[in-house]
C-alpha positions in Angstrom: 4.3 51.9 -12.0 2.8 54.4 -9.3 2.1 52.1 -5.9 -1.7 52.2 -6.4 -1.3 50.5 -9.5 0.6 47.9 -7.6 -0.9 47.6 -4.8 -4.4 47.3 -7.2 -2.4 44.4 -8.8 -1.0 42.7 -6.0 -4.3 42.5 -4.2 -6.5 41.2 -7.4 -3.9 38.3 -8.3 -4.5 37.7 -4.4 -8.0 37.8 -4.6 -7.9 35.7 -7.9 -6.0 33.0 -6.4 -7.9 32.8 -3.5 -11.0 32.7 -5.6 -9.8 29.7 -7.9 -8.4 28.0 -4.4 -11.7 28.3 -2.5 -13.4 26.6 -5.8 -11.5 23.9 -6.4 -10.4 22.7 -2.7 -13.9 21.2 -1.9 -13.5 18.5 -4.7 -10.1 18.5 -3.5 -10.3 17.9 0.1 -12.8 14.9 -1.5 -10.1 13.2 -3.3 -7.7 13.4 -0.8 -9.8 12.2 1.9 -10.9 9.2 -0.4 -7.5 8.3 -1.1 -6.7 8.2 2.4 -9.1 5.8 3.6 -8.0 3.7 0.4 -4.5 3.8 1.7 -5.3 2.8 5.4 -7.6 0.3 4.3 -5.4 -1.2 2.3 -2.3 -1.0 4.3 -4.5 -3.0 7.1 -5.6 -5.7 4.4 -1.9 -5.8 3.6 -1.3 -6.6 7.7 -3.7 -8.7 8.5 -2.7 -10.8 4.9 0.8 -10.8 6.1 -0.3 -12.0 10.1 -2.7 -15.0 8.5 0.3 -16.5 5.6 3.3 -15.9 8.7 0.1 -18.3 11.5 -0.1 -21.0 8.3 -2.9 -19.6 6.8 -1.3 -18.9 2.9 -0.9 -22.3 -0.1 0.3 -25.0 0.8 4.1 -24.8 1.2 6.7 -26.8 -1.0 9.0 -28.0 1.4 10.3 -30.8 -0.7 11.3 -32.2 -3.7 11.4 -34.5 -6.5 13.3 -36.6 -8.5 13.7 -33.5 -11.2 14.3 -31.2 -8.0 11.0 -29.7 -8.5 9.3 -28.2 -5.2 6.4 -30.6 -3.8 4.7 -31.4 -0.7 6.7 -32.6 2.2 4.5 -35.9 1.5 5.8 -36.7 -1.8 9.4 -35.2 -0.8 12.1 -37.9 -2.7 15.9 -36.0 -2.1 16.9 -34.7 1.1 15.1 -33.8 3.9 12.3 -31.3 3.6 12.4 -27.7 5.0 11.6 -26.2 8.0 7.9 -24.8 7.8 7.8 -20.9 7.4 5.7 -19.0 10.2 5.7 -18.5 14.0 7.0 -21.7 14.7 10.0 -21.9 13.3 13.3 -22.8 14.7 
């Protein structure tokens, strides 16, 4: 293949790709950004979850148990002592 030929080529697959590229990569860069906020949004949600359940703020916790050795509230605990509560004051 004589050089023009290649170098005809080697600058239209350029000149392709960059067209397809310069297309697509608005809709792109839009995904991508909305997928990042999603992420950071959700990795706070997923912090501040995690700070309010470690303060007390989660269920109410089954420290004890039953006759059956089911898990109940420390109230209607029956065997054994109940557990330490989970969270920022524990021992």
């Amino acid at each position: 293949m004589p050089n023009g030929a290649r170098i005809v080529s080697m600058f239209g697959f350029l000149f392709g790709i960059l067209g397809i590229n310069l297309l697509i990569l608005p809709k792109y860069g839009a995904v991508e950004f909305y997928l990042t906020v999603f992420k950071v949004i959700s990795i706070i949600g997923i912090i501040i979850a995690a700070v309010a359940v470690a303060a007390g703020g989660g269920p109410t916790a089954l420290l004890g148990t039953d006759e059956n050795y089911n898990p109940v509230p420390c109230a209607l605990n029956q065997i054994g002592h109940c557990l330490s509560p989970p969270g920022f004051g524990c021992n």
